[in-house]
C-alpha positions, 0 to 999 in steps of 0.5 A: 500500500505504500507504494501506493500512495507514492505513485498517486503522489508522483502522478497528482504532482505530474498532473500539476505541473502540466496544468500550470504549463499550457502547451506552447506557453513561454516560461520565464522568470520565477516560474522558470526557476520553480519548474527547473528545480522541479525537474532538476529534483526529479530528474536526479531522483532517476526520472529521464528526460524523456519521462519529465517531458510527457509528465509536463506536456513539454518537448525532449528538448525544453526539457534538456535545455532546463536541466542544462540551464540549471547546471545539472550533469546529464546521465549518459545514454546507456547501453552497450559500449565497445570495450577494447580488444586485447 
């Protein structure tokens, strides 16, 4: 039941932020401030940008250019890697 009440919290918080973010709308000044430590938080607590980007109705895009705004240092794109041969 914990779990629960985190997910109904997560997604009540994602109903919220797309609510004040009508599509399209410019964000600026202590809004933007607000949202990009918002996404900042989330995105640190393991969300990906691409998760933050369809909870808040926003671009991939918008949504990298906040966190990179806020100085915040971007996971790698994962996957396999070559490593070298020996």
């Amino acid at each position: 039941m914990a779990g629960d009440n985190a997910a109904v919290t997560t997604s009540l918080r994602e109903v919220l932020v797309a609510e004040t973010l009508k599509k399209g709308t410019r964000v600026t000044g202590a809004e933007r401030d607000k949202l990009a430590a918002d996404l900042k938080k989330r995105y640190d607590s393991g969300e990906s940008i691409r998760a933050l980007a369809a909870a808040t109705g926003r671009s991939y895009g918008f949504i990298h250019r906040i966190l990179t705004e806020s100085g915040v240092n971007l996971r790698g794109r994962g996957g396999a890697t070559r490593g070298k041969k020996s």
